[in-house]
C-alpha positions in Angstrom: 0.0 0.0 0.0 1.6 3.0 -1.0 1.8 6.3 1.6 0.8 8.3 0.1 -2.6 7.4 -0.1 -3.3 7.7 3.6 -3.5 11.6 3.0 -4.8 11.7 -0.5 -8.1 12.8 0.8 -9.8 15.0 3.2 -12.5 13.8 5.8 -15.5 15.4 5.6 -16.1 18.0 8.5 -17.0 16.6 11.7 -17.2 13.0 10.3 -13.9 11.9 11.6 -14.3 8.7 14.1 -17.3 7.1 13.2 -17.9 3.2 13.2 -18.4 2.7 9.5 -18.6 0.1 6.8 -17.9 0.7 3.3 -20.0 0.9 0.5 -19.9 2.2 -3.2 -21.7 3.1 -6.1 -20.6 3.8 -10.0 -21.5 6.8 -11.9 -20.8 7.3 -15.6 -19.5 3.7 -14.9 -16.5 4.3 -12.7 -17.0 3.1 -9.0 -16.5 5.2 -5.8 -16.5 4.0 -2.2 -17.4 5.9 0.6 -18.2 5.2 4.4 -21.5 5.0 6.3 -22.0 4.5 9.7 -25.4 2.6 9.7 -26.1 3.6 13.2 -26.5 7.1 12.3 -27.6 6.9 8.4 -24.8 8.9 7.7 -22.0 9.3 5.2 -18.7 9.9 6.7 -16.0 10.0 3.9 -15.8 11.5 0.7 -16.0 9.5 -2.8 -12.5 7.8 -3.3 -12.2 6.0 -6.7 -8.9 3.8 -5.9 -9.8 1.1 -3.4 -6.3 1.3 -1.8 -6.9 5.0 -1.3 -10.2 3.9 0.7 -8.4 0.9 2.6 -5.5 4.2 3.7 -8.6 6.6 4.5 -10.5 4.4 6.0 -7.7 3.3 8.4 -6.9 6.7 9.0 -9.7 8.4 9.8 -12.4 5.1 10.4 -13.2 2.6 13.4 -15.1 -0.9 13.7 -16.6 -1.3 16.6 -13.6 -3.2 18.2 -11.5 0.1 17.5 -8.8 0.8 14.8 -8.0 -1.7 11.8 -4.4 -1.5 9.7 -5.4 -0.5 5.4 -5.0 -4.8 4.5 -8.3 -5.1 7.0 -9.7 -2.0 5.2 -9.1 -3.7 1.2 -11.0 -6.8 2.6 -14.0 -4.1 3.0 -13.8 -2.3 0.4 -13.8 -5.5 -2.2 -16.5 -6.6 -0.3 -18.3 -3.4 -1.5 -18.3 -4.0 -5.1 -20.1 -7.1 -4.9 -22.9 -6.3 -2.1 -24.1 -3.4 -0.4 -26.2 -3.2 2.4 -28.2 -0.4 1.3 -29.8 -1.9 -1.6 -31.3 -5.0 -3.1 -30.1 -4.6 -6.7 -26.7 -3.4 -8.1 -28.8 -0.6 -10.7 -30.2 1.2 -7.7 -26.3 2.7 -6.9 -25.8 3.2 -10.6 -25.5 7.1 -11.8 -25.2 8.5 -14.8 -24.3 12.8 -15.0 -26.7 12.9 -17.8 -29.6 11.5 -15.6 -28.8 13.5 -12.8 -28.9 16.6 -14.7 -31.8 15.8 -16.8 -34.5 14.0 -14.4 -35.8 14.2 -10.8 -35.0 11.7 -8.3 -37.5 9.0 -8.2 -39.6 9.0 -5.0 -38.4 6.5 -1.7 -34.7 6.4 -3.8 -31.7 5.5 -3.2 -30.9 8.7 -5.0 -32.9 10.5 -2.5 -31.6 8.2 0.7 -28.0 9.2 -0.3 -28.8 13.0 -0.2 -30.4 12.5 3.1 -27.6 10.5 4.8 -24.7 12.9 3.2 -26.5 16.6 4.2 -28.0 15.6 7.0 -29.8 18.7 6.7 -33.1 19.4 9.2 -34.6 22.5 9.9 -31.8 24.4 11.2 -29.8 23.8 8.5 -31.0 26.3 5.9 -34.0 24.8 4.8 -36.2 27.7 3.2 -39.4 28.6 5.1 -42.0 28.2 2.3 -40.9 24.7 2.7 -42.0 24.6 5.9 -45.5 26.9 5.4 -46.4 24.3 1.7 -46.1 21.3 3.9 -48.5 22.9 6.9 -51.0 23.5 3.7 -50.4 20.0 2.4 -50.7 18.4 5.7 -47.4 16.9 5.7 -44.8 16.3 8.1 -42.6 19.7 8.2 -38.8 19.5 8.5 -38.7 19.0 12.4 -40.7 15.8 11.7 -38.8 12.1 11.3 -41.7 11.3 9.0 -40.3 14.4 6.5 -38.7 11.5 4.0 -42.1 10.7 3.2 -43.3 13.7 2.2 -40.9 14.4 -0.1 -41.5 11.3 -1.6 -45.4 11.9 -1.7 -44.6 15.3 -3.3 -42.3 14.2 -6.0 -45.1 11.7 -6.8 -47.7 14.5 -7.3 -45.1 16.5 -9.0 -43.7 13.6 -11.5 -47.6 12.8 -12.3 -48.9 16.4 -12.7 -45.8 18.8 -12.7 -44.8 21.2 -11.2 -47.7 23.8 -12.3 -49.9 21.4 -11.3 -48.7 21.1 -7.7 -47.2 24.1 -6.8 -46.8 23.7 -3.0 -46.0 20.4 -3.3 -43.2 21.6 -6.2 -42.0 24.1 -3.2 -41.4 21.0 -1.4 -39.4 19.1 -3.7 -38.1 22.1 -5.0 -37.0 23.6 -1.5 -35.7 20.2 -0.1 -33.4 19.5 -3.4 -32.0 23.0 -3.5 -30.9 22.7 0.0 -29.5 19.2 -0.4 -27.6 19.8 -3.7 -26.5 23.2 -1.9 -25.0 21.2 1.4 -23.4 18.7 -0.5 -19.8 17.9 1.5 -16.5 17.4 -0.4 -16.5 16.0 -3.5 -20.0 14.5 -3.4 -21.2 18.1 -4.0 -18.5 18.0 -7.4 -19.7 14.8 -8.8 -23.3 14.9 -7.5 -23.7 19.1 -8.3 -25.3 18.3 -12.1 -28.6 17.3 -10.0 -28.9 21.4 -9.7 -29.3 21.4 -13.6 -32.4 18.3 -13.6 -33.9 20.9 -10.5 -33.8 24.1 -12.7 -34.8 22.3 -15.9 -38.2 21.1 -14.3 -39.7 24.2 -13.3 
């Protein structure tokens, strides 16, 4: 394993520690890796495209639950990611293209859309815009503050995907006003390779 991987990339802020596994996806057809601690639905690492670069950041930076583990424990992992996932059923539900991702919406209850969730983390405090908030009090739907929120962005892209956007304008405010923020709070690299969903947002309105 050569050093200088261990410092070829930069944690993500405040995501330095966590218990994690390691998972991927492919977009455009090249694979990146990335961790997730499960217990918190979070990601913790950028997208790293070598697998020894993950094994050396993952070692660095990464815990099991019995502690710290040396890179060769790490490239056991991370192999183990291109074949499985614990996130999905089927290999196509972490495959990307740039041209779908600037040209469509996510599809509703996604793993598109559980990726943005678990890498923002955003919530109300977080810079969510306060139509938001006021189209999902009209609607009837959870608000921001609410664990159920996922599911009302889901039921609003529905609407929106089966009606547009002039068709369901407070429930476009939601998808609209969720997305923005998300593509906007984006960490690290995720928000470089992940950014052309800002182009599928604008081009639905």
């Amino acid at each position: 394993m050569k050093p200088e991987f261990a410092n070829q990339h930069e944690p993500l802020p405040g995501r330095v520690g966590h218990v994690a596994a390691i998972e991927s996806l492919t977009l455009d057809g090249r694979r990146y890796f990335f961790g997730f601690d499960h217990r918190s639905d979070l990601v913790v690492s950028p997208l790293v495209d070598d697998p020894d670069a993950m094994a050396a950041f993952a070692a660095e930076h990464l815990r099991q639950s019995d502690g710290p583990h040396d890179p060769a424990y790490w490239a056991a992992l991370v192999a183990e990611a291109v074949d499985g996932s614990a996130l999905v059923d089927r290999d196509s539900e972490r495959e990307f293209t740039t041209e779908g991702l600037r040209t469509e919406l996510p599809d509703p209850d996604s793993h598109l859309l559980y990726l943005l969730d678990a890498v923002t983390d955003l919530d109300e405090d977080t810079g969510l815009p306060a139509d938001l908030q006021q189209a999902c009090e009209r609607l009837g739907f959870a608000g921001p503050d609410d664990d159920d929120f996922a599911d009302s962005v889901d039921d609003c892209l529905e609407a929106v995907l089966a009606e547009g956007p002039l068709g369901r304008p407070d429930e476009w405010t939601v998808v609209r006003g969720y997305l923005g923020s998300a593509i906007g709070a984006l960490p690290g690299n995720w928000g470089l390779l992940f950014g052309p969903l800002a182009e599928g947002l604008a081009r639905s309105r």
